[in-house]
Jmol script that loads the backbone (N, CA, C; Angstrom):
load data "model"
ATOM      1  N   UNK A   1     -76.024 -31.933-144.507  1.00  0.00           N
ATOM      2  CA  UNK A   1     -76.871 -31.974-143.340  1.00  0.00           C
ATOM      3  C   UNK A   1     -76.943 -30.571-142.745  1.00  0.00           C
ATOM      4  N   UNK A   2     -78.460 -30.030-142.457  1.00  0.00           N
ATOM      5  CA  UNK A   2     -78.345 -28.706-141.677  1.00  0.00           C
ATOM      6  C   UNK A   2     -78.573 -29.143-140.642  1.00  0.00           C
ATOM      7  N   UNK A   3     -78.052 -28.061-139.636  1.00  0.00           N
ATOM      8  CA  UNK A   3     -78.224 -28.154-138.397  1.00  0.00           C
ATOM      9  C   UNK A   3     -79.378 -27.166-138.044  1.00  0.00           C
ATOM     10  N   UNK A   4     -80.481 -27.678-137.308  1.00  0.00           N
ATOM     11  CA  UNK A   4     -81.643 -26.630-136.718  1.00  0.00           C
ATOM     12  C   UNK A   4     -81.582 -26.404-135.775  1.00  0.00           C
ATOM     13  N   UNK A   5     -82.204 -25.708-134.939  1.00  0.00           N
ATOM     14  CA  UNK A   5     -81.849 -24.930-133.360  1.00  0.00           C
ATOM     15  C   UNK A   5     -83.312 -25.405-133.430  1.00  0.00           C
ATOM     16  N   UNK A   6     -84.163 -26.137-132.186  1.00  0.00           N
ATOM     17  CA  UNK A   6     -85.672 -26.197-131.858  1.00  0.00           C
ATOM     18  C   UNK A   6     -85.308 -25.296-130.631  1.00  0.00           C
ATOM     19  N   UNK A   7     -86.042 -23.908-130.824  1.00  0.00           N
ATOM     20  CA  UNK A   7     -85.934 -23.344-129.278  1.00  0.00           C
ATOM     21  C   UNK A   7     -87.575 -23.253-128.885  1.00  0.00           C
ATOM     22  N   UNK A   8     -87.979 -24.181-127.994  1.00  0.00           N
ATOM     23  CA  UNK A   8     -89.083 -24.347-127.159  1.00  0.00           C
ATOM     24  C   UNK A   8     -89.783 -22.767-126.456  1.00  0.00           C
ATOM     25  N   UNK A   9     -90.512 -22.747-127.112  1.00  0.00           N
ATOM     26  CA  UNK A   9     -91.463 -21.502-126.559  1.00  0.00           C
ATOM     27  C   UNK A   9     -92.298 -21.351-125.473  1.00  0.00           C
ATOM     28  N   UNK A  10     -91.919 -20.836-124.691  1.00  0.00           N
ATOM     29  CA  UNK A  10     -92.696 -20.806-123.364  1.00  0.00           C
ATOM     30  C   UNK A  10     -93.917 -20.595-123.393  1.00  0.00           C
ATOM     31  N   UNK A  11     -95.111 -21.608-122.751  1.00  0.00           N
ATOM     32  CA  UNK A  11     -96.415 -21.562-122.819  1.00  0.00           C
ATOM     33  C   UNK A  11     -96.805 -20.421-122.026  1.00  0.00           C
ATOM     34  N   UNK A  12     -97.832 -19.592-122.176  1.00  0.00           N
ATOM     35  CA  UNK A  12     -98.814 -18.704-122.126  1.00  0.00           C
ATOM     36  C   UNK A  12    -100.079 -19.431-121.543  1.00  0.00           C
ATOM     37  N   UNK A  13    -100.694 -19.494-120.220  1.00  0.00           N
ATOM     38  CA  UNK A  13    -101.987 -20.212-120.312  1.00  0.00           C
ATOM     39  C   UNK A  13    -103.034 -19.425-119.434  1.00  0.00           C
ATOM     40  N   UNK A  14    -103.975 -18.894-120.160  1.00  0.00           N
ATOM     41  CA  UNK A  14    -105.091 -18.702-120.114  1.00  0.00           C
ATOM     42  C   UNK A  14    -106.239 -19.117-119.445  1.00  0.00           C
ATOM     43  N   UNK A  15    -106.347 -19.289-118.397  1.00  0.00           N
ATOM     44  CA  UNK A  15    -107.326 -19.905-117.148  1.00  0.00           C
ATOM     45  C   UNK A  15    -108.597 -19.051-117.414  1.00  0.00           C
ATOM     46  N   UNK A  16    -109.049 -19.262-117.822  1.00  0.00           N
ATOM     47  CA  UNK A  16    -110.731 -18.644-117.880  1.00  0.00           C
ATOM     48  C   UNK A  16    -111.940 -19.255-117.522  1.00  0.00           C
ATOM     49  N   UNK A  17    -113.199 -18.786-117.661  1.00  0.00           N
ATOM     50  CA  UNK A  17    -114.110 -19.387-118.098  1.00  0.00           C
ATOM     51  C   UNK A  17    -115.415 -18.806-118.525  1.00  0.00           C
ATOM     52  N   UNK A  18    -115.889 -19.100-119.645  1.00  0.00           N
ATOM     53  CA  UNK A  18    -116.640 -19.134-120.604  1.00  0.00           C
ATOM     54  C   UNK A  18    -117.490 -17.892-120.342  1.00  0.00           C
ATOM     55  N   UNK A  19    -118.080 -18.008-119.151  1.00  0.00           N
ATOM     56  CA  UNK A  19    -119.271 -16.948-118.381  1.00  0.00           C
ATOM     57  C   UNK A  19    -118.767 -15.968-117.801  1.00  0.00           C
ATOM     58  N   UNK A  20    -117.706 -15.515-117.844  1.00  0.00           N
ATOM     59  CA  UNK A  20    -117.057 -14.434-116.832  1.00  0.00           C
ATOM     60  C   UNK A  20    -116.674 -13.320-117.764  1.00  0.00           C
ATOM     61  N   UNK A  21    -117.529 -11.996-117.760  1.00  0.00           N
ATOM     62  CA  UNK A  21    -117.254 -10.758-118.653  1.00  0.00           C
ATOM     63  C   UNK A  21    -115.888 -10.681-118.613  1.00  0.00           C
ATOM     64  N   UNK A  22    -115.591 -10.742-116.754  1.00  0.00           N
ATOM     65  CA  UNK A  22    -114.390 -10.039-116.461  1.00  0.00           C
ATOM     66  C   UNK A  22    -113.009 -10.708-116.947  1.00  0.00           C
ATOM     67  N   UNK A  23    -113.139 -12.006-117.804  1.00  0.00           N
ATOM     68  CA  UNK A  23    -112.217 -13.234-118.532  1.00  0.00           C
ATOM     69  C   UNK A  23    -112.653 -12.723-119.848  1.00  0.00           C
ATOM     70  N   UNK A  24    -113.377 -11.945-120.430  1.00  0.00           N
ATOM     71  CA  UNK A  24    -113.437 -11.476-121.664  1.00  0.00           C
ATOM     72  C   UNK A  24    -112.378 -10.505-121.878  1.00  0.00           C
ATOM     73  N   UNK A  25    -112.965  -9.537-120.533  1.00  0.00           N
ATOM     74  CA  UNK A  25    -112.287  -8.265-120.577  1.00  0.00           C
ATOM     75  C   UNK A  25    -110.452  -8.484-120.660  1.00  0.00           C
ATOM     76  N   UNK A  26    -110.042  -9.445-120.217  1.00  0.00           N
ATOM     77  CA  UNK A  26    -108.870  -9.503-119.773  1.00  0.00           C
ATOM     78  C   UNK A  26    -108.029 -10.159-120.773  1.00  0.00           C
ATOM     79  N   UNK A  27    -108.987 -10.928-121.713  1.00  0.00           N
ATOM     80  CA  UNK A  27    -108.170 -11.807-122.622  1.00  0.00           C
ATOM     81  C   UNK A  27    -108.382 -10.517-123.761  1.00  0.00           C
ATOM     82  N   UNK A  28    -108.740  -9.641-123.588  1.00  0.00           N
ATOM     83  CA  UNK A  28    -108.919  -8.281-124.620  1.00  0.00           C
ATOM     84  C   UNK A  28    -107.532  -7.601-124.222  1.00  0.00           C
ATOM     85  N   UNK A  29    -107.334  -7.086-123.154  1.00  0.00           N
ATOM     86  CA  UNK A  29    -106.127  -6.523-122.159  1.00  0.00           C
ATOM     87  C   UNK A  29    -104.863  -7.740-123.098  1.00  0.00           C
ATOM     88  N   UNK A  30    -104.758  -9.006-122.830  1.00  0.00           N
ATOM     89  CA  UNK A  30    -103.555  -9.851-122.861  1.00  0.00           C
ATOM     90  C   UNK A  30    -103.606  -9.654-124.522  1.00  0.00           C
ATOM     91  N   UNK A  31    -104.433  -9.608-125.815  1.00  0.00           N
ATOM     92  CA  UNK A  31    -104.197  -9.253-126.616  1.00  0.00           C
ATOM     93  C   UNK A  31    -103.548  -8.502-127.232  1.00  0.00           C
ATOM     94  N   UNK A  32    -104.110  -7.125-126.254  1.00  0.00           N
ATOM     95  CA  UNK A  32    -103.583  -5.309-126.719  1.00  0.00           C
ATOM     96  C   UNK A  32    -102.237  -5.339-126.061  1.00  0.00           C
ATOM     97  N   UNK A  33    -101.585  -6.279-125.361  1.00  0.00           N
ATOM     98  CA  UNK A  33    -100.346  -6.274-124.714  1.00  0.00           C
ATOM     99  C   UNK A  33     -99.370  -6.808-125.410  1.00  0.00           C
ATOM    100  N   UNK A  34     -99.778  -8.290-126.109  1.00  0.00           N
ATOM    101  CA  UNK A  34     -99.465  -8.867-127.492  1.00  0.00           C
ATOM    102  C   UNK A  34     -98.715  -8.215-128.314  1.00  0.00           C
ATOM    103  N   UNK A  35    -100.075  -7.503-128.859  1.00  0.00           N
ATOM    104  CA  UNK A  35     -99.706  -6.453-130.145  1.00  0.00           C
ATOM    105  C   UNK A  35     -99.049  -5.552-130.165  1.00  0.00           C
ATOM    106  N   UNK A  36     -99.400  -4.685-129.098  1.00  0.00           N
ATOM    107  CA  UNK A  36     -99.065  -3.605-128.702  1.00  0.00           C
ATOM    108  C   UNK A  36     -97.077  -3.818-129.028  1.00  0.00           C
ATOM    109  N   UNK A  37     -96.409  -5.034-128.518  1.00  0.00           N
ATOM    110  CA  UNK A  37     -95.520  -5.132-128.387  1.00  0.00           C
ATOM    111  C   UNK A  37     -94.979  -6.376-128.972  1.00  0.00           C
ATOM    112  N   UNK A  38     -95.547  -6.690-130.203  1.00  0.00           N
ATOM    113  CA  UNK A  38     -95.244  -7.529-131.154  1.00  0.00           C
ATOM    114  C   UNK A  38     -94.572  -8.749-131.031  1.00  0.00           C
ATOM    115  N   UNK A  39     -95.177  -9.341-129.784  1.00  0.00           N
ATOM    116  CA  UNK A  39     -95.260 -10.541-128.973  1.00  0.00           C
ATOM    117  C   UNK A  39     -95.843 -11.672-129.388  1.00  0.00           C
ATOM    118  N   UNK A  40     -96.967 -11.824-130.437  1.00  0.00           N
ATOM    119  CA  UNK A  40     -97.763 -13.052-130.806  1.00  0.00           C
ATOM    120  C   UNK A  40     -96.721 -14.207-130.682  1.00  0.00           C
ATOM    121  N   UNK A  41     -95.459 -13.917-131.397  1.00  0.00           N
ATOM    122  CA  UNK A  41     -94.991 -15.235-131.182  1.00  0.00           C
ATOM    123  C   UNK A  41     -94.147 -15.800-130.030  1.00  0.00           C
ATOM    124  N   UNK A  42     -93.916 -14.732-129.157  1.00  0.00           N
ATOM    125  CA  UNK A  42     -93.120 -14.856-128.358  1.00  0.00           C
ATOM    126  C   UNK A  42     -93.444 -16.354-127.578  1.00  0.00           C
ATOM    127  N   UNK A  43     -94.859 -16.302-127.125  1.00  0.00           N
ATOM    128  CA  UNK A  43     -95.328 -17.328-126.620  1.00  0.00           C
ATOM    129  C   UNK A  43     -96.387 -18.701-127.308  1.00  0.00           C
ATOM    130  N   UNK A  44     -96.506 -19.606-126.756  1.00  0.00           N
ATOM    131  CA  UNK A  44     -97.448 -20.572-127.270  1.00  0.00           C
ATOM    132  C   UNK A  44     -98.991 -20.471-126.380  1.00  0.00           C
ATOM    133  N   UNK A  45     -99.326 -19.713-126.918  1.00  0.00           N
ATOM    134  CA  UNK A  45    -100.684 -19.819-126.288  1.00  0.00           C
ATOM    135  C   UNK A  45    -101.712 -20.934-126.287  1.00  0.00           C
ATOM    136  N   UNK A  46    -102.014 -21.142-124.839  1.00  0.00           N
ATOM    137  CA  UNK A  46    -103.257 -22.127-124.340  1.00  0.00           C
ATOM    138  C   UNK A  46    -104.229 -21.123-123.551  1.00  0.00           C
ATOM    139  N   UNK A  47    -105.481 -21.533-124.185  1.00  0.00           N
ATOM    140  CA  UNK A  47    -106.415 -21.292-123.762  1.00  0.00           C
ATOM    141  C   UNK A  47    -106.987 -22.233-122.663  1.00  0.00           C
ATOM    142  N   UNK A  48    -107.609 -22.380-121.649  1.00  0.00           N
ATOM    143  CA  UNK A  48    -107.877 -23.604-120.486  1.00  0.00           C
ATOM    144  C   UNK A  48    -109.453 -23.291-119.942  1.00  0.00           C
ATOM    145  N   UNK A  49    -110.568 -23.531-120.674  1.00  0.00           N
ATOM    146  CA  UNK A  49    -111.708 -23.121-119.809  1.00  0.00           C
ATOM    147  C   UNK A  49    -112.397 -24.010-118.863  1.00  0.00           C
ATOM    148  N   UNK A  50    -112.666 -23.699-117.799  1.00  0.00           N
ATOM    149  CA  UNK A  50    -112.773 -24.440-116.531  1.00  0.00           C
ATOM    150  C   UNK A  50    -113.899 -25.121-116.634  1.00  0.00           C
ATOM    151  N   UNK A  51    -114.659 -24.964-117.213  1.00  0.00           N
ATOM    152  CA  UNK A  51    -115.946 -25.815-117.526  1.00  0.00           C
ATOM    153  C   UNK A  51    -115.832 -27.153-118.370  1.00  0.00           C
ATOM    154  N   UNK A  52    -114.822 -26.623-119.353  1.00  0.00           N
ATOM    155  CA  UNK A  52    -114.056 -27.730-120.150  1.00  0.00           C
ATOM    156  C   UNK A  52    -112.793 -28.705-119.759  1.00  0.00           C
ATOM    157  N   UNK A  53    -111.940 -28.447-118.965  1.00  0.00           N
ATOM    158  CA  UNK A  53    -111.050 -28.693-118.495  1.00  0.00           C
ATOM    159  C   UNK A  53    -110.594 -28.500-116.800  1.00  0.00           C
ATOM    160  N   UNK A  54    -111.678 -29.078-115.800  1.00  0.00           N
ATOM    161  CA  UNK A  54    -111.527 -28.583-114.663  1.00  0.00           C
ATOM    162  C   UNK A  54    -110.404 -29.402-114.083  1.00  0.00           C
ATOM    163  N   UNK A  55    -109.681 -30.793-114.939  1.00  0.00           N
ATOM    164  CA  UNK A  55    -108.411 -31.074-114.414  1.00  0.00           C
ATOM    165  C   UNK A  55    -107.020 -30.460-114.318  1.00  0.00           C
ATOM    166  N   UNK A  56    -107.178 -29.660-115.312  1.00  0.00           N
ATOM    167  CA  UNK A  56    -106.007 -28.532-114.985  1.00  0.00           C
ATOM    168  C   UNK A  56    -106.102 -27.427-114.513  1.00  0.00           C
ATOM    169  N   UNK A  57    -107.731 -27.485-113.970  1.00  0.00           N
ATOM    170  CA  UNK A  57    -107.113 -25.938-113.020  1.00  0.00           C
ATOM    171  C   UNK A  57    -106.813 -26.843-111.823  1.00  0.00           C
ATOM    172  N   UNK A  58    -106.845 -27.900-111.240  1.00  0.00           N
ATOM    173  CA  UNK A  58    -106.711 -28.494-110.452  1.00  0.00           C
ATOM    174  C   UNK A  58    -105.109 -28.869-110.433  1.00  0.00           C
ATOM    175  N   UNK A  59    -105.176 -28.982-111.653  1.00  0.00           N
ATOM    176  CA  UNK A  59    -103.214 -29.767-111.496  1.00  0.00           C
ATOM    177  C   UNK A  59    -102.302 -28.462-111.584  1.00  0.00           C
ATOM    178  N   UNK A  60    -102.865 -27.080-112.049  1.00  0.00           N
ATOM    179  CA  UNK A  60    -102.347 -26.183-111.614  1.00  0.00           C
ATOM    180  C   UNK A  60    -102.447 -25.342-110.670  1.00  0.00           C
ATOM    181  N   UNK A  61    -103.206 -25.991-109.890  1.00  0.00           N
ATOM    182  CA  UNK A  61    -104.275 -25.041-107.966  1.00  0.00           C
ATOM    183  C   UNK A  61    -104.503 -23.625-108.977  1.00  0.00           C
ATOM    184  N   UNK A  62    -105.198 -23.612-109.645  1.00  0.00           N
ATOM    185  CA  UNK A  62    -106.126 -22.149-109.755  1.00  0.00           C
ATOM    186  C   UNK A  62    -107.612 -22.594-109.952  1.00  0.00           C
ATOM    187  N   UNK A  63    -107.656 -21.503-108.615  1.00  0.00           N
ATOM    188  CA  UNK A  63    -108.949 -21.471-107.639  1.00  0.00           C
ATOM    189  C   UNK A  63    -109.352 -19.924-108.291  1.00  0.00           C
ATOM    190  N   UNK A  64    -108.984 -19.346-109.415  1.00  0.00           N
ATOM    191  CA  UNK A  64    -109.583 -17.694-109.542  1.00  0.00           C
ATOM    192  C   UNK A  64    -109.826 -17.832-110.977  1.00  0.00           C
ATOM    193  N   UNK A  65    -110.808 -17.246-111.373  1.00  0.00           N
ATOM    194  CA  UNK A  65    -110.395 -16.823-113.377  1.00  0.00           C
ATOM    195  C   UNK A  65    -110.659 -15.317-113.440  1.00  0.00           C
ATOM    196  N   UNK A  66    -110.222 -14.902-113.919  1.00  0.00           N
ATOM    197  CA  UNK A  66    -108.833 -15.126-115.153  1.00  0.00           C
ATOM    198  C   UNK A  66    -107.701 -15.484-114.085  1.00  0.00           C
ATOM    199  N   UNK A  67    -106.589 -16.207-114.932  1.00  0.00           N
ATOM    200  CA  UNK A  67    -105.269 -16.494-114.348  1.00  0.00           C
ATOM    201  C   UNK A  67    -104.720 -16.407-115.575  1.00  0.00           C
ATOM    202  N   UNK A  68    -103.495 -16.432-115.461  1.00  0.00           N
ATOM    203  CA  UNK A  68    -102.677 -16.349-116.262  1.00  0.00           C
ATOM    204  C   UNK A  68    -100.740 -17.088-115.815  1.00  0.00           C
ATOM    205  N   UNK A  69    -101.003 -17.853-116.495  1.00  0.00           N
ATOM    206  CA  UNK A  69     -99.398 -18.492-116.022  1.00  0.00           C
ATOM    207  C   UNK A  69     -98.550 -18.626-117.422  1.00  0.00           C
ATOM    208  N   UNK A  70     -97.265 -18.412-116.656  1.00  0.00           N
ATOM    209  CA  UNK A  70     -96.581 -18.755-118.112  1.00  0.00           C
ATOM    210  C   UNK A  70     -95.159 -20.004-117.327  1.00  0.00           C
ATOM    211  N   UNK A  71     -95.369 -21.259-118.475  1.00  0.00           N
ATOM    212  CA  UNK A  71     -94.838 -22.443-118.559  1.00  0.00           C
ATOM    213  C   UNK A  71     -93.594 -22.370-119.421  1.00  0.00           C
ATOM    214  N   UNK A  72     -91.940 -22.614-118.295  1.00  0.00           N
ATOM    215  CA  UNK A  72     -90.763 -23.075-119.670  1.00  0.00           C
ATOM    216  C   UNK A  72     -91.008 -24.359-119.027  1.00  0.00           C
ATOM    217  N   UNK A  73     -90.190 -25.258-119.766  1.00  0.00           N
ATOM    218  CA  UNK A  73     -89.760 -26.711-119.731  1.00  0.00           C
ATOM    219  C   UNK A  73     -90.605 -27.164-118.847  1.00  0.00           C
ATOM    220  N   UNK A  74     -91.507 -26.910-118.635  1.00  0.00           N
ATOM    221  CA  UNK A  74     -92.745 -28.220-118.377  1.00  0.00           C
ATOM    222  C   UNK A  74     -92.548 -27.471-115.982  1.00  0.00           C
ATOM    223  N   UNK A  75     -92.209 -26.408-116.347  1.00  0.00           N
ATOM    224  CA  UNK A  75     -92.206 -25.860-114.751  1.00  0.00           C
ATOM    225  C   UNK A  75     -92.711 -24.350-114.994  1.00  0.00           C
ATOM    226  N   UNK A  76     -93.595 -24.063-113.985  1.00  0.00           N
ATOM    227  CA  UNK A  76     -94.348 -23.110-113.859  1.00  0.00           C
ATOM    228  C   UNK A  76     -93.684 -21.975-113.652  1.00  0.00           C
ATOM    229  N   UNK A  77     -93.577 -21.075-114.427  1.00  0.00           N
ATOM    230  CA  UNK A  77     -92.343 -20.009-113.933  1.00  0.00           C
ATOM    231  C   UNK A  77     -92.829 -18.480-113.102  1.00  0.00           C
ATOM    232  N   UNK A  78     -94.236 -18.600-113.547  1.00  0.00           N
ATOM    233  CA  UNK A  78     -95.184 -17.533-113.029  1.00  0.00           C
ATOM    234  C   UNK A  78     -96.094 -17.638-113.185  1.00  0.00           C
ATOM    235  N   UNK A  79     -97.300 -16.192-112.509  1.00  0.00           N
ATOM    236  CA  UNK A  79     -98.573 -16.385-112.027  1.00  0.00           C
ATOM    237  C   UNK A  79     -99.107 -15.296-112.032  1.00  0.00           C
ATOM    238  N   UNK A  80    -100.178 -14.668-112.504  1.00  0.00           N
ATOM    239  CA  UNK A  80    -100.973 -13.966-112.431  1.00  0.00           C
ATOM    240  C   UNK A  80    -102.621 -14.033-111.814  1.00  0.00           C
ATOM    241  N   UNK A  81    -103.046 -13.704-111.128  1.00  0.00           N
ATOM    242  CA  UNK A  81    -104.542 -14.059-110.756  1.00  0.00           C
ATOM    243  C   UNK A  81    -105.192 -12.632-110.906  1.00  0.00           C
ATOM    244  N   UNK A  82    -106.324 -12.965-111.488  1.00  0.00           N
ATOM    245  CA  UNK A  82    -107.324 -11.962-111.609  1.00  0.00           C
ATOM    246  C   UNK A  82    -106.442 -10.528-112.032  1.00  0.00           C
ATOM    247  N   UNK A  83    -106.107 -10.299-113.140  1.00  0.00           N
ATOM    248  CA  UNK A  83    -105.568  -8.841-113.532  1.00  0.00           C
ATOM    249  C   UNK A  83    -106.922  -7.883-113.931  1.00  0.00           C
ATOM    250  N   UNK A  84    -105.944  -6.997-113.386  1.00  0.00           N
ATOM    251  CA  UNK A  84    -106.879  -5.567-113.403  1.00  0.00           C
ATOM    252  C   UNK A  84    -106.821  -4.864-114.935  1.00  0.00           C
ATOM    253  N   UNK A  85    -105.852  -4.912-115.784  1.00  0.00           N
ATOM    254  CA  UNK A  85    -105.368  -3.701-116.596  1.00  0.00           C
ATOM    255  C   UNK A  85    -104.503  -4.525-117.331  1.00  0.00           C
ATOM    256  N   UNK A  86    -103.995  -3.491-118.667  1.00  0.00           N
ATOM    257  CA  UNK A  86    -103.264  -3.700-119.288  1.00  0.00           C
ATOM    258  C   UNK A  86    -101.878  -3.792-118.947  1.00  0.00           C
ATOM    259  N   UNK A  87    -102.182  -2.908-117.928  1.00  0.00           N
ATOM    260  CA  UNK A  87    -100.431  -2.544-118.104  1.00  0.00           C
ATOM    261  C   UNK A  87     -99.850  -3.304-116.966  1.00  0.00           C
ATOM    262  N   UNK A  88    -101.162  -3.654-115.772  1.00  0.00           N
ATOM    263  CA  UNK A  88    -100.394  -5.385-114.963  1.00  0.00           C
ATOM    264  C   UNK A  88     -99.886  -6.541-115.744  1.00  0.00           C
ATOM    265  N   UNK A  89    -100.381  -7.016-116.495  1.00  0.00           N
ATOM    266  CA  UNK A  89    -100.439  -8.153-117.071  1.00  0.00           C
ATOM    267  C   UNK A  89     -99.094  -7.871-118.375  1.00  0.00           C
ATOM    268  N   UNK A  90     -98.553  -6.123-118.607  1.00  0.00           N
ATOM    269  CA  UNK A  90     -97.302  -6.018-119.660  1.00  0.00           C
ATOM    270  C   UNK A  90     -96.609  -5.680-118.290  1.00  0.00           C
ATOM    271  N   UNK A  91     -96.307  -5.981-116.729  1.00  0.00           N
ATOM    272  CA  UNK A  91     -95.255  -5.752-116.210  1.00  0.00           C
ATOM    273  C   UNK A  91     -95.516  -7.512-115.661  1.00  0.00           C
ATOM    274  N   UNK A  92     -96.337  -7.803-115.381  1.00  0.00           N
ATOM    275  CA  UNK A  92     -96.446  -9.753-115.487  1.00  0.00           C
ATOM    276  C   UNK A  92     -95.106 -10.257-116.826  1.00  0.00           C
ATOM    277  N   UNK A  93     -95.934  -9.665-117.809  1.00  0.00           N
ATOM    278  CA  UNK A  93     -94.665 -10.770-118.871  1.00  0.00           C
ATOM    279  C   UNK A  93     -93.473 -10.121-118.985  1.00  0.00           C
ATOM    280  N   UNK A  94     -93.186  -9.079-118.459  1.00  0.00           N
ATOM    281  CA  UNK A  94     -91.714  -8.218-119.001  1.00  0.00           C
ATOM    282  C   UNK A  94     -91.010  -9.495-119.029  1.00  0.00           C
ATOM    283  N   UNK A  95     -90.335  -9.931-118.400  1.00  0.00           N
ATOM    284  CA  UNK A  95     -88.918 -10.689-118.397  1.00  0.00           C
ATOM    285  C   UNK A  95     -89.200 -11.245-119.615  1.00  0.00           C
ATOM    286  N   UNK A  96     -90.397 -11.727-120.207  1.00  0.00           N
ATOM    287  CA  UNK A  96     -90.354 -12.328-121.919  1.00  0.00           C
ATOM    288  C   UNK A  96     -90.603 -11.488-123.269  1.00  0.00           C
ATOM    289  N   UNK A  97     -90.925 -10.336-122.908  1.00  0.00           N
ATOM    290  CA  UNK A  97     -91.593  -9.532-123.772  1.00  0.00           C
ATOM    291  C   UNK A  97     -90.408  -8.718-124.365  1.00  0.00           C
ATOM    292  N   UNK A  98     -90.181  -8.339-125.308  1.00  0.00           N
ATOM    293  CA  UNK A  98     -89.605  -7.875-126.556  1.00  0.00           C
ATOM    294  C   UNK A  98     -89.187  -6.177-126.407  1.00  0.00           C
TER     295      UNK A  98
END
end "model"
wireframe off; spacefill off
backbone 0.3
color backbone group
């Protein structure tokens, strides 16, 4: 019998929506922050577009897009609204980032 370790990956979620350059621009930024620092897996990324899913911006009160939250064990651990830059959104995830 092996023994496995399941270590649960903290969700990444992506509040956007569809029509907003400035939710293009930013999910470009959360990419180059990614890579930049060889993060892809760090997190489980969700995407959430408000046109598609307006019950969870509701069950998470975001009233702005872009947002950005990151989820452990099913509790909200942080928050980002409307980022400017790259390098907000790589001092947003430090405490997870590599």
């Amino acid at each position: 019998m092996t023994n496995t370790v399941h270590i649960e990956l903290p969700g990444l979620v992506f509040f956007y929506s569809g029509v907003s350059g400035h939710c293009r621009r930013v999910e470009g930024f959360l990419a180059q922050v990614l890579q930049r620092r060889h993060n892809h897996e760090t997190f489980r990324l969700h995407r959430v577009d408000r046109e598609s899913h307006p019950e969870l911006f509701e069950r998470f009160e975001v009233a702005e897009v872009p947002t950005l939250a990151v989820v452990e064990g099913k509790k909200l651990r942080s928050r980002l609204v409307t980022p400017k830059s790259c390098r907000e959104i790589e001092r947003f995830l430090a405490p997870w980032l590599r």
